[in-house]
C-alpha atoms as an extended CHARMM CRD file, in Angstrom:
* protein
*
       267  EXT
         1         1  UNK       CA             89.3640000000      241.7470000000      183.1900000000  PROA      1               0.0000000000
         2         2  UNK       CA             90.0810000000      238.2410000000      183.3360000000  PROA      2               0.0000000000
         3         3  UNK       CA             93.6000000000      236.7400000000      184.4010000000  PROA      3               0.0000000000
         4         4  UNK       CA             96.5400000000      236.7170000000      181.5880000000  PROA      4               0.0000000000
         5         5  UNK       CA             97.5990000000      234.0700000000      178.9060000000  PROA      5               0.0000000000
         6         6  UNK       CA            100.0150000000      232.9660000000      176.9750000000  PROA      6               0.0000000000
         7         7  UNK       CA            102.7830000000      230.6150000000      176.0560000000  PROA      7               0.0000000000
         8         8  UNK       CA            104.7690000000      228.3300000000      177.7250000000  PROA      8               0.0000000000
         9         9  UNK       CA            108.5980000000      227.4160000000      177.0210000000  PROA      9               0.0000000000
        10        10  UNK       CA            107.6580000000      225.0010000000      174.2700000000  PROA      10              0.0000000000
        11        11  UNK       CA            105.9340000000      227.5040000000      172.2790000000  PROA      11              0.0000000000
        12        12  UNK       CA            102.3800000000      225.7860000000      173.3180000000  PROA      12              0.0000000000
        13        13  UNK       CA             99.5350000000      227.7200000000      174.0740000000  PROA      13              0.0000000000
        14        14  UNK       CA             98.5720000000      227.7730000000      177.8930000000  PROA      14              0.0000000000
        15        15  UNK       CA             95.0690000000      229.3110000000      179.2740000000  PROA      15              0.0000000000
        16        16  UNK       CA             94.3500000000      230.7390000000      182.7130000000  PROA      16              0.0000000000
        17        17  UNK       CA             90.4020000000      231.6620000000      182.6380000000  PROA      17              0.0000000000
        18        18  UNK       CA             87.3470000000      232.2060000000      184.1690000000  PROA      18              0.0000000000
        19        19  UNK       CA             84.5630000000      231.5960000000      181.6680000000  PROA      19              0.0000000000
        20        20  UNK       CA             81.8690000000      232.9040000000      184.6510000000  PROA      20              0.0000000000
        21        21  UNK       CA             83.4250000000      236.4030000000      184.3400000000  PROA      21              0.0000000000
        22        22  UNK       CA             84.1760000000      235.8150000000      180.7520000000  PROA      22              0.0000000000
        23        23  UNK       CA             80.4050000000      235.4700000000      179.4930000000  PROA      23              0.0000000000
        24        24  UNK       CA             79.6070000000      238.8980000000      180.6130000000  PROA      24              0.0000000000
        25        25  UNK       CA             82.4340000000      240.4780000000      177.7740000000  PROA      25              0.0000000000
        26        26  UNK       CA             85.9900000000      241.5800000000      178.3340000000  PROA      26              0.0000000000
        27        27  UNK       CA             88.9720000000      243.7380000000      176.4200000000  PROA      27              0.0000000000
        28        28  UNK       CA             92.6220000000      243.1960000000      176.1420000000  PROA      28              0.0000000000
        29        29  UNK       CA             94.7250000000      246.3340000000      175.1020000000  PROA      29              0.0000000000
        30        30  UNK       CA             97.3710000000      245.9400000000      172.4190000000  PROA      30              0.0000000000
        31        31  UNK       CA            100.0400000000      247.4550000000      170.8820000000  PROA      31              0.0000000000
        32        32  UNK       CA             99.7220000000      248.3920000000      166.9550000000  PROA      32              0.0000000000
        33        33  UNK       CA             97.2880000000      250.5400000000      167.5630000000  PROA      33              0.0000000000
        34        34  UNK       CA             94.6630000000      248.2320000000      165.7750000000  PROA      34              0.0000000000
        35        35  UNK       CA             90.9630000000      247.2470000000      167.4020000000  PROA      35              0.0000000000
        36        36  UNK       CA             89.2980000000      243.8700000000      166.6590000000  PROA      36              0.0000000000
        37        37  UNK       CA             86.0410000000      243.7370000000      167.5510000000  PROA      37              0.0000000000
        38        38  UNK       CA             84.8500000000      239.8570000000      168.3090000000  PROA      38              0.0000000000
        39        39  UNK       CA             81.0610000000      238.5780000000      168.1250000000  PROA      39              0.0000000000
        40        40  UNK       CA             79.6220000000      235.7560000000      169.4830000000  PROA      40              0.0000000000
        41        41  UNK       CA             77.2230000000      233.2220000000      168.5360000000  PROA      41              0.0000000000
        42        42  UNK       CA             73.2140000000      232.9550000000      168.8720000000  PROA      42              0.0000000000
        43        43  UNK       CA             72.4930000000      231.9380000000      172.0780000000  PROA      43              0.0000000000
        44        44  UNK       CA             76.4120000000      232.2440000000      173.4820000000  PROA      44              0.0000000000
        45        45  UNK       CA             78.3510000000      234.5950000000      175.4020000000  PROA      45              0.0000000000
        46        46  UNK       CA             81.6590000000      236.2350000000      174.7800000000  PROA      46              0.0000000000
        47        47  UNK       CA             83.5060000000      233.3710000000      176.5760000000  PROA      47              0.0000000000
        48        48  UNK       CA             83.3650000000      231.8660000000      173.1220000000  PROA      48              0.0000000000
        49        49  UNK       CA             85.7700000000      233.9390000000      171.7860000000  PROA      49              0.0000000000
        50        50  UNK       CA             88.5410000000      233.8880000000      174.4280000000  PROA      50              0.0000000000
        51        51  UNK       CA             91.0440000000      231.8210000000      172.2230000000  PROA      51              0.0000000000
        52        52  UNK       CA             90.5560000000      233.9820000000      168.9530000000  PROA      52              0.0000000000
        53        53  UNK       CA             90.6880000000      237.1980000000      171.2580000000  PROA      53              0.0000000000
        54        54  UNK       CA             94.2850000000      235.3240000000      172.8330000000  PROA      54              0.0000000000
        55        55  UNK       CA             95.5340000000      234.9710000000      169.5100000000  PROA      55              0.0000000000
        56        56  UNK       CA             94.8680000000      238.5520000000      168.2220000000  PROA      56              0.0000000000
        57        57  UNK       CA             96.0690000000      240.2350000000      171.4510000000  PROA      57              0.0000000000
        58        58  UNK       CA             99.3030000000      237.9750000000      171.4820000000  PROA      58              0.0000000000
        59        59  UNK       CA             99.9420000000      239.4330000000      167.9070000000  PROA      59              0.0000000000
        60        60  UNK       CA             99.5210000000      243.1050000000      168.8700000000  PROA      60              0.0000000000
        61        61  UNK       CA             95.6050000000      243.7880000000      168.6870000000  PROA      61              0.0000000000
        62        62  UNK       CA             93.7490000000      245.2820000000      170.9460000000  PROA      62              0.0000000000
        63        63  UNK       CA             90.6630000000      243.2370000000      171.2500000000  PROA      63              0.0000000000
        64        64  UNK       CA             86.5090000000      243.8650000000      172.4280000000  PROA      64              0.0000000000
        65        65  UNK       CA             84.4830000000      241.0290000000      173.3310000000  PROA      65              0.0000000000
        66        66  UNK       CA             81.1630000000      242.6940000000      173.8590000000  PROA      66              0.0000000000
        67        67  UNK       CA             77.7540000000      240.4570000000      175.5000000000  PROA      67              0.0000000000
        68        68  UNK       CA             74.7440000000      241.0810000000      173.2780000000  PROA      68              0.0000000000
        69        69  UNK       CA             71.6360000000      242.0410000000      174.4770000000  PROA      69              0.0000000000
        70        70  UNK       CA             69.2300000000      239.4270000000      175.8920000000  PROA      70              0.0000000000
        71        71  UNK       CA             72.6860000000      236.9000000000      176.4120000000  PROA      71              0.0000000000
        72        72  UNK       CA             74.6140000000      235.7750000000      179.3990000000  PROA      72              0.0000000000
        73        73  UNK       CA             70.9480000000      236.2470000000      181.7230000000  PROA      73              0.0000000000
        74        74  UNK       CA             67.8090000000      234.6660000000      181.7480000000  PROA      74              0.0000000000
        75        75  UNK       CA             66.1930000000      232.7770000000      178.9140000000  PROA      75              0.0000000000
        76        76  UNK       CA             63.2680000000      235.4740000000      179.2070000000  PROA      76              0.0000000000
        77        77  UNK       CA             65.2260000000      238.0090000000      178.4160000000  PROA      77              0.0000000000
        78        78  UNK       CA             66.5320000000      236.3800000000      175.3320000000  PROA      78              0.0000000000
        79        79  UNK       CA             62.5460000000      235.4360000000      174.3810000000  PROA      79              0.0000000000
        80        80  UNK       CA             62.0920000000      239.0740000000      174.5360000000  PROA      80              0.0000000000
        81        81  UNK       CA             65.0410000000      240.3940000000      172.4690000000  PROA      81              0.0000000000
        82        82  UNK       CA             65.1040000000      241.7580000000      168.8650000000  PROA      82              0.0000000000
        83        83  UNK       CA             68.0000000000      241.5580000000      166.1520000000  PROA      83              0.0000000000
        84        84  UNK       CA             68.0800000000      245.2190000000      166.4450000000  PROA      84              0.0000000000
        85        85  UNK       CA             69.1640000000      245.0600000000      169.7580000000  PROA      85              0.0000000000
        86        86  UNK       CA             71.8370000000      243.0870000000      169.0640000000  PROA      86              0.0000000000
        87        87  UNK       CA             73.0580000000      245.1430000000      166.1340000000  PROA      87              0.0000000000
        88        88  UNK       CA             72.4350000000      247.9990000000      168.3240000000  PROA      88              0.0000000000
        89        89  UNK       CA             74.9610000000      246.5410000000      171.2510000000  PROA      89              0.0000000000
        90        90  UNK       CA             77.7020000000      246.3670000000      167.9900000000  PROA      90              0.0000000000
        91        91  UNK       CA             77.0020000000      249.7160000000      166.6020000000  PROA      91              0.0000000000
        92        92  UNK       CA             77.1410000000      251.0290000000      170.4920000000  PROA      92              0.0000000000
        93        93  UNK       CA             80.3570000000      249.4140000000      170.9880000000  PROA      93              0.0000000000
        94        94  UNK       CA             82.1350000000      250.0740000000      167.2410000000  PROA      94              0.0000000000
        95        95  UNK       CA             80.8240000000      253.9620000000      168.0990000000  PROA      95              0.0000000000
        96        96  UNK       CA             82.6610000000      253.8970000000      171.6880000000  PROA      96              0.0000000000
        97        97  UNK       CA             85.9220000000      252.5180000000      170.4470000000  PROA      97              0.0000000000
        98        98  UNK       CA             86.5660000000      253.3980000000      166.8670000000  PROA      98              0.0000000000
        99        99  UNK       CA             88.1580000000      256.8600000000      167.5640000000  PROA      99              0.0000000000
       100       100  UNK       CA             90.5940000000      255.3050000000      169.5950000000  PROA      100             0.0000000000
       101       101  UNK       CA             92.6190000000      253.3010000000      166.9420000000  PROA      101             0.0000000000
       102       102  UNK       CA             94.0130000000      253.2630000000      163.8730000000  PROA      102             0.0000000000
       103       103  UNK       CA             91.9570000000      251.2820000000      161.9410000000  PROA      103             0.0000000000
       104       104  UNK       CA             89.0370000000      247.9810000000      163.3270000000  PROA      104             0.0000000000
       105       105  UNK       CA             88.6000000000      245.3410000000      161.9340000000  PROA      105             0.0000000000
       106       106  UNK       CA             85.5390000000      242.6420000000      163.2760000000  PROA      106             0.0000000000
       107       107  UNK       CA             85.7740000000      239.0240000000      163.7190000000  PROA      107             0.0000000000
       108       108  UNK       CA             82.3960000000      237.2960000000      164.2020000000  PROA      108             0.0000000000
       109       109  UNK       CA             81.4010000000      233.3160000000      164.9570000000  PROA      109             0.0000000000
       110       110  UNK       CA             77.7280000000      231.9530000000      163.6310000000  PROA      110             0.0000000000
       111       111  UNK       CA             75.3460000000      234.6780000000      164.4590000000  PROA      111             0.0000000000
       112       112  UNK       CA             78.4220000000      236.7800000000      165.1130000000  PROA      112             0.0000000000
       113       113  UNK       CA             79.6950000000      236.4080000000      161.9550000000  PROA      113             0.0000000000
       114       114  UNK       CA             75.8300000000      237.7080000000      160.6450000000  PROA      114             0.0000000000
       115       115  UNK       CA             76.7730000000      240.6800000000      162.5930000000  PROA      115             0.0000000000
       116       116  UNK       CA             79.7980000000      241.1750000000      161.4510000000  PROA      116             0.0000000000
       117       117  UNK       CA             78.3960000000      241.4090000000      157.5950000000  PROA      117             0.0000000000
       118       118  UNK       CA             75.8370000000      243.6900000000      158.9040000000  PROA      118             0.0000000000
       119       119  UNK       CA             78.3210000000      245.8190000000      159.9760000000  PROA      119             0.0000000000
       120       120  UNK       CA             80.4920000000      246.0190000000      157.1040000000  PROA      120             0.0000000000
       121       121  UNK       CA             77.0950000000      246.5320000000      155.0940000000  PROA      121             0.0000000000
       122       122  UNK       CA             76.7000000000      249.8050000000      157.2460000000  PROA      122             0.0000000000
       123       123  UNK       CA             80.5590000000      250.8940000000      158.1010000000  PROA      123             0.0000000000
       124       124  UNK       CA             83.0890000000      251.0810000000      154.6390000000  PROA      124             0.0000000000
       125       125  UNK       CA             85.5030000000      252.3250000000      157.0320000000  PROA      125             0.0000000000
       126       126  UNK       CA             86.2390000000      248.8240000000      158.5460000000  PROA      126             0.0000000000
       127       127  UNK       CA             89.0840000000      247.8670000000      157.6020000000  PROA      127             0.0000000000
       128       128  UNK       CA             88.5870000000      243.8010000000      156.6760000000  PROA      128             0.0000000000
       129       129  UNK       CA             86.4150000000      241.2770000000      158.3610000000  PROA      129             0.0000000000
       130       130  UNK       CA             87.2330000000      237.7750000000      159.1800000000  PROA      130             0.0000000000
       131       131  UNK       CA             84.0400000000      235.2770000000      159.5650000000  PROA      131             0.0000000000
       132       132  UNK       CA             83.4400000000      231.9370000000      161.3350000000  PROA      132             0.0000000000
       133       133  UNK       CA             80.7490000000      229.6380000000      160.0950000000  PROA      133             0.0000000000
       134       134  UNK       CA             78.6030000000      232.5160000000      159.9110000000  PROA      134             0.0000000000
       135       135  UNK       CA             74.6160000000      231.6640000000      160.2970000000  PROA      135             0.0000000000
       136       136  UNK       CA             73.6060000000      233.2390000000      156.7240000000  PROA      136             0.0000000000
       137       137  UNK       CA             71.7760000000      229.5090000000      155.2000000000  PROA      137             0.0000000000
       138       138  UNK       CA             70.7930000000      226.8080000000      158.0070000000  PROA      138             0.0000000000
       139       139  UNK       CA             71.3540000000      223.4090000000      157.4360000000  PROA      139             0.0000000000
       140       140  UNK       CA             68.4330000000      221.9680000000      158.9330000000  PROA      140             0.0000000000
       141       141  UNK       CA             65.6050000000      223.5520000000      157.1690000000  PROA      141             0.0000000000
       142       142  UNK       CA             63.4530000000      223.5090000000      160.0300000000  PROA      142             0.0000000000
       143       143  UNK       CA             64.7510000000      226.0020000000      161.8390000000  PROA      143             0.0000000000
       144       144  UNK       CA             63.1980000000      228.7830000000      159.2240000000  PROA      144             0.0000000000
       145       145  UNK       CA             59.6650000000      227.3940000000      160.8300000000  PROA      145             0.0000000000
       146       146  UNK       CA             60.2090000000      228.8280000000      164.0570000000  PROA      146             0.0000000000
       147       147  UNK       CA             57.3760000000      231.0570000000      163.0770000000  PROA      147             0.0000000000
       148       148  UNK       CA             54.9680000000      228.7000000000      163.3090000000  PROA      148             0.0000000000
       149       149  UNK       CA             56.5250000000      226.7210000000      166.1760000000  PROA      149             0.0000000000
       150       150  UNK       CA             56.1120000000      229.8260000000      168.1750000000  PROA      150             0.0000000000
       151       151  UNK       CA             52.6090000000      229.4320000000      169.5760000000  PROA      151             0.0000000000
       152       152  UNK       CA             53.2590000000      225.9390000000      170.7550000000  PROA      152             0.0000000000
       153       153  UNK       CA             56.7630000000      226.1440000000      172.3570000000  PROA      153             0.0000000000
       154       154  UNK       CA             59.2460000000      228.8230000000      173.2070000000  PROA      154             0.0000000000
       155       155  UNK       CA             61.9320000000      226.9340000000      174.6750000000  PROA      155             0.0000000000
       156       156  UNK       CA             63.5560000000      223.9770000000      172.4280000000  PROA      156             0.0000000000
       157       157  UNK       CA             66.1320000000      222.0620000000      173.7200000000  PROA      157             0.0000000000
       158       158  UNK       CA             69.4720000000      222.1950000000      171.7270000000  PROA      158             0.0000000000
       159       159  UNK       CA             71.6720000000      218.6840000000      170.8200000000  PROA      159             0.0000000000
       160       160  UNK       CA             74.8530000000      217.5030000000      171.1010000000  PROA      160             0.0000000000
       161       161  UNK       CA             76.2930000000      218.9780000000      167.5870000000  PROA      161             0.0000000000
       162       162  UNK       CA             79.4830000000      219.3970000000      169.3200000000  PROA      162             0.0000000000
       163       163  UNK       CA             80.8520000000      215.8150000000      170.3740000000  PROA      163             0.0000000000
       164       164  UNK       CA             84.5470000000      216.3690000000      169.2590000000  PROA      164             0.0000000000
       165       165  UNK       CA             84.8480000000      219.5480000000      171.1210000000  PROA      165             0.0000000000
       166       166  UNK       CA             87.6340000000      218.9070000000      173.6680000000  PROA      166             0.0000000000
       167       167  UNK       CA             86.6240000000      218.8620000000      177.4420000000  PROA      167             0.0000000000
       168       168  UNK       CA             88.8070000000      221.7830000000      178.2900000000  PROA      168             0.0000000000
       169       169  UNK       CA             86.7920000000      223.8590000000      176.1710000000  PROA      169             0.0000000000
       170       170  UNK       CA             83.5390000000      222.6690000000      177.1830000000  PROA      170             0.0000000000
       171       171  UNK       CA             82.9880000000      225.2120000000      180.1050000000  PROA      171             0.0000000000
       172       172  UNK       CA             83.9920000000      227.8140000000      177.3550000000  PROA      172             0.0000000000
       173       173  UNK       CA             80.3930000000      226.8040000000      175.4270000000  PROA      173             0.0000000000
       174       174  UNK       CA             79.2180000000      226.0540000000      178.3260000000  PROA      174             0.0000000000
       175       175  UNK       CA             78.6890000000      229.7750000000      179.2600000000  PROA      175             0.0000000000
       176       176  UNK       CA             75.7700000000      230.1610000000      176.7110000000  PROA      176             0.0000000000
       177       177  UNK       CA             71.9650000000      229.1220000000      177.0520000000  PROA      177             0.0000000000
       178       178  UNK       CA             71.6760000000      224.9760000000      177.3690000000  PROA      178             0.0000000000
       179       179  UNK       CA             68.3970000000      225.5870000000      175.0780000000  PROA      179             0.0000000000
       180       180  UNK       CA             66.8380000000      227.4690000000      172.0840000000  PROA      180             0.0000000000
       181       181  UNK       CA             64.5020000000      230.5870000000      172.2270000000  PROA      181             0.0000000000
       182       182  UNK       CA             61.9290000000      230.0060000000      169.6070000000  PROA      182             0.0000000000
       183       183  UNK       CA             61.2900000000      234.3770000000      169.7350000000  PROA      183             0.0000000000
       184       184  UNK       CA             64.9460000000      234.5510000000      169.5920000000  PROA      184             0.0000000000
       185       185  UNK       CA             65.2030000000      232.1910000000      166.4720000000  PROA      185             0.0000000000
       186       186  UNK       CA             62.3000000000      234.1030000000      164.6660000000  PROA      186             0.0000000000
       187       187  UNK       CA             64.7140000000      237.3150000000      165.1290000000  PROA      187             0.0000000000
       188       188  UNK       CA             67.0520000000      235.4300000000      163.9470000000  PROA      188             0.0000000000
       189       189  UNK       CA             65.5230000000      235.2200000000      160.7140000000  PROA      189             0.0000000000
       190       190  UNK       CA             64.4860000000      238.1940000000      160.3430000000  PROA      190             0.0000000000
       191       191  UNK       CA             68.5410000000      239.3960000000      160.6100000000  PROA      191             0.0000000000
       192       192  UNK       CA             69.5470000000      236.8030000000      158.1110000000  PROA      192             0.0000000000
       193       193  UNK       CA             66.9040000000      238.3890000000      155.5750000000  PROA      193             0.0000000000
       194       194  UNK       CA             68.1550000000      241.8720000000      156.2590000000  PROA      194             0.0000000000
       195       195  UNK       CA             71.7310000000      240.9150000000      155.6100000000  PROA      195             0.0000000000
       196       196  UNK       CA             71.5780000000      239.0590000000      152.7700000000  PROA      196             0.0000000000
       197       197  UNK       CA             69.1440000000      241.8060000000      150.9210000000  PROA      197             0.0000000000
       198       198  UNK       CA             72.8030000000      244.3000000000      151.6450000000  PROA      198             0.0000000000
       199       199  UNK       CA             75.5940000000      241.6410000000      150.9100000000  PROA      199             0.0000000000
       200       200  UNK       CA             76.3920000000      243.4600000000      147.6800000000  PROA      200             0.0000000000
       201       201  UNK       CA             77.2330000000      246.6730000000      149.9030000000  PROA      201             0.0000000000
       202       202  UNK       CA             80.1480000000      244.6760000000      151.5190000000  PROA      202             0.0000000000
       203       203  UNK       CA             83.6750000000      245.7350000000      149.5950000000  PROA      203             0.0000000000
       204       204  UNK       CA             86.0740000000      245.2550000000      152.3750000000  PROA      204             0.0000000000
       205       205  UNK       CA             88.6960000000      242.2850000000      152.3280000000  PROA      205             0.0000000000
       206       206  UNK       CA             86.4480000000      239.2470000000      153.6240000000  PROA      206             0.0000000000
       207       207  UNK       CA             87.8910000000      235.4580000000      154.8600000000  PROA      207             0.0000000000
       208       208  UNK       CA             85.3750000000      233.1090000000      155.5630000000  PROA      208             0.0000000000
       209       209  UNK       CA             85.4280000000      229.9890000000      157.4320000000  PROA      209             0.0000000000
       210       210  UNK       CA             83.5010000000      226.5860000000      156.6720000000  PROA      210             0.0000000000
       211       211  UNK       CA             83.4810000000      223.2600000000      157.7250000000  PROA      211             0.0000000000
       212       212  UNK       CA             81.7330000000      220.3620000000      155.9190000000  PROA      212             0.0000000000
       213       213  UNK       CA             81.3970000000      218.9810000000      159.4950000000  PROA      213             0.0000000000
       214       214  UNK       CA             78.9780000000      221.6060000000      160.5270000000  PROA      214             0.0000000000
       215       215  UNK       CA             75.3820000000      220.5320000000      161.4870000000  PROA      215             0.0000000000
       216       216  UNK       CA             74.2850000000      223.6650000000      161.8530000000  PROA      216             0.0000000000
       217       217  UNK       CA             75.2200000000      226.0120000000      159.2910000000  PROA      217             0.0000000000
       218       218  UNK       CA             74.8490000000      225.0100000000      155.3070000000  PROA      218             0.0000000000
       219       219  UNK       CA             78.2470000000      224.8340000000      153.6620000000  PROA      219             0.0000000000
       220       220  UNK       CA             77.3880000000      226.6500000000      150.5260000000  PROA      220             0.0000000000
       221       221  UNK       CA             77.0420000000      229.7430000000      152.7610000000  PROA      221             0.0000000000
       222       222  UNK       CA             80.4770000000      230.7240000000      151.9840000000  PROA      222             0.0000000000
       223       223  UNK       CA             79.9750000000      229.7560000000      148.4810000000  PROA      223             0.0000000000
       224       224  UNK       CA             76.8530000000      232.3650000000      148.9520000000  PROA      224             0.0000000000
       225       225  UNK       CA             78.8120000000      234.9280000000      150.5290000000  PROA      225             0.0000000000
       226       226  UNK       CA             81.6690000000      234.8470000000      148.1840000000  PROA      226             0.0000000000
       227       227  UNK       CA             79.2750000000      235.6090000000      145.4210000000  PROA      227             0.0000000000
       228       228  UNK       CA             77.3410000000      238.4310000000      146.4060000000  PROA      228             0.0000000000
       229       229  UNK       CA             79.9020000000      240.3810000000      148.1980000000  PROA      229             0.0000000000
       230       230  UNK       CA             81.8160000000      243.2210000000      146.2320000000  PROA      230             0.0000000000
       231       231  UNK       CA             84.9900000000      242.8260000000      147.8290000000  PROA      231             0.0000000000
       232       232  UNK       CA             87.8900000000      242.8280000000      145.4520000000  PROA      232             0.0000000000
       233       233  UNK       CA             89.9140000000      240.3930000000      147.9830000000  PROA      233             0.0000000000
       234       234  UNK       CA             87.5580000000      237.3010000000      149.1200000000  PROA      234             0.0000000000
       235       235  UNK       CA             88.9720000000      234.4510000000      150.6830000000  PROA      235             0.0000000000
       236       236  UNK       CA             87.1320000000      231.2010000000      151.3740000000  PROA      236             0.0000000000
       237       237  UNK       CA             88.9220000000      228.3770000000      153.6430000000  PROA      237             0.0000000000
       238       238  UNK       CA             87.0190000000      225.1870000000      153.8420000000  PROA      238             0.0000000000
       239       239  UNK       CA             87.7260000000      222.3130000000      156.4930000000  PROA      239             0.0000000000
       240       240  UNK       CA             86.6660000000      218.7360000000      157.0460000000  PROA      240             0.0000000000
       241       241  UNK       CA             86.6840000000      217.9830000000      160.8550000000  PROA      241             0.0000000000
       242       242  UNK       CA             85.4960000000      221.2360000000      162.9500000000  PROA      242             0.0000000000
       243       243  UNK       CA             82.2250000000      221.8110000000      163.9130000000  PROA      243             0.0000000000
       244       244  UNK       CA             80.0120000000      225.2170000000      164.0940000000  PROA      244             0.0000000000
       245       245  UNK       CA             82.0040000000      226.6030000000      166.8570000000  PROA      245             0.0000000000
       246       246  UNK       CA             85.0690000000      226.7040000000      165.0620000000  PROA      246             0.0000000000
       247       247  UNK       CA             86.6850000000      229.2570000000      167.6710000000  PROA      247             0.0000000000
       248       248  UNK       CA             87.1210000000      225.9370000000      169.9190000000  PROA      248             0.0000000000
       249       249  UNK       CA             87.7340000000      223.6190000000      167.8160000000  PROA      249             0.0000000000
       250       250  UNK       CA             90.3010000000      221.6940000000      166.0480000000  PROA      250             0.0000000000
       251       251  UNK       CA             91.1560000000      224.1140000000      163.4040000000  PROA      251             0.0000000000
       252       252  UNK       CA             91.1520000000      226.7050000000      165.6130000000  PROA      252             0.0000000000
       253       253  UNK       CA             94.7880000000      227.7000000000      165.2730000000  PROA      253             0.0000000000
       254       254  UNK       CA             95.0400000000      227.3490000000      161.4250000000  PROA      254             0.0000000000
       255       255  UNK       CA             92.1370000000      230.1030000000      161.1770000000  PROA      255             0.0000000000
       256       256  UNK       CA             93.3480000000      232.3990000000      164.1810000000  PROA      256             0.0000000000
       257       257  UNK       CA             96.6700000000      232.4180000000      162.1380000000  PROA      257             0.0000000000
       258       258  UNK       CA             95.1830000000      233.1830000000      159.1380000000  PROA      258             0.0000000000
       259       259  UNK       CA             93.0430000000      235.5640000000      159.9960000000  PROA      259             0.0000000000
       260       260  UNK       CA             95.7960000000      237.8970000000      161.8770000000  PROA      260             0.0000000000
       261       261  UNK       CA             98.0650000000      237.3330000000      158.6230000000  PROA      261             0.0000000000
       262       262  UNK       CA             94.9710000000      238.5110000000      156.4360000000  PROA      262             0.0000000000
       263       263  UNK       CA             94.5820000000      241.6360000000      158.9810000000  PROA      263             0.0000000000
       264       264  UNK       CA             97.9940000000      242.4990000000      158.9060000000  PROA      264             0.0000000000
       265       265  UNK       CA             97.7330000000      242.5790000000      154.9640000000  PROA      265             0.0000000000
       266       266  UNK       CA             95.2050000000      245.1240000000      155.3170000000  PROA      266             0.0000000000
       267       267  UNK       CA             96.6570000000      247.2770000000      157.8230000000  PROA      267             0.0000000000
């Protein structure tokens, strides 16, 4: 378990952290009686999440930050993992915990917020979902040839899409992979077909999160989302300045907020 957090006498936000034990997953119990299940990104670690899973604890949630499969090791073991094997570490995880609580509700970033359709594709019972920049429709095009990039290369290394992230959140990111698994990213595709063929199975209360800053993920994803979900409540938020890993960045507080107010409504 990693040390406490929370506020100072202003009201401000204060961290104490280790994102080396953070990257292998951690849990924070609450108080309503309420799970929130958090997913991290392609590549990352649950370190990611530490802020969001702050937020929602401070407000009452317990909170699950689980590592998927073939993260927080070796880049082999990522080359050699499948998307089912990170839908399987969910599903494990949702099975252990659900029975427990009232009600749980997922929160996923990028990848993580793939996941987090795929499980409300799969699971009615959750009670809303709250996505980040979820990796449904890349920007860069060139990522869906991974395919044919895979004889030639498995390792790619990744850029600096991230240049306004502040320094004291750097060793958050910095948990994660420092390149790209070309297996991974064919996986990766595969899971973003799968979950898009099931969107219209998705009727629980949905916010999503986009930034017209982000140089990974295509804006019109939420767009997309919004219009083949069945949800009766849909929410899309839309920001200028963040970039993909909005968990860290400088909107960060506007969509924790937002989020635990839209959870609350569907309590």
């Amino acid at each position: 378990m990693p040390e406490r957090r929370g506020y100072n006498d202003s009201g401000n936000f204060f961290m104490i952290m280790d994102p080396e034990k953070l990257k292998h997953g951690y849990a924070f119990p609450g108080n309503n009686g309420y799970l929130v299940i958090c997913i991290h990104g392609f590549g990352g670690t649950p370190a990611e999440h530490y802020l969001t899973a702050c937020a929602l604890n401070q407000a009452g949630y317990s909170v699950s930050v689980p590592l998927l499969k073939g993260h927080g090791t070796t880049m082999e073991e990522w080359d050699h993992s499948h998307w089912k094997d990170w839908t399987g570490t969910i599903e494990e995880e949702y099975a252990k915990q659900k029975g427990a609580y009232k009600g749980v509700y997922f929160c996923g970033l990028s990848m993580g917020g793939l996941l987090t359709l795929y499980m409300a594709e799969h699971h009615p019972e959750i009670k809303a979902i709250s996505l980040m920049a979820p990796a449904l429709i890349y920007k860069n095009k060139s990522a869906y040839f991974a395919p044919l990039a895979l004889p030639f290369k498995r390792h790619l290394p990744y850029g600096d899409n991230f240049p306004g992230l502040k320094d004291e959140f750097r060793p958050l990111l910095q948990q994660g992979y420092g390149m790209s698994s070309v297996p991974a990213a064919v996986e990766m595709t595969k899971l973003q077909s799968n979950v898009k063929r099931n969107l219209r199975r998705i009727k629980q209360p949905l916010i999503i999160y986009q930034s017209d800053a982000d140089t990974l993920v295509d804006p019109k994803t939420e767009n997309y989302v919004l219009n083949h979900v069945s949800s009766e409540e849909k929410t899309g938020v839309r920001f200028a300045k963040s970039s993909h890993v909005m968990s860290l960045d400088s909107d960060r507080e506007s969509i924790f907020w937002s989020t635990i107010a839209f959870f609350r409504k569907h309590q």
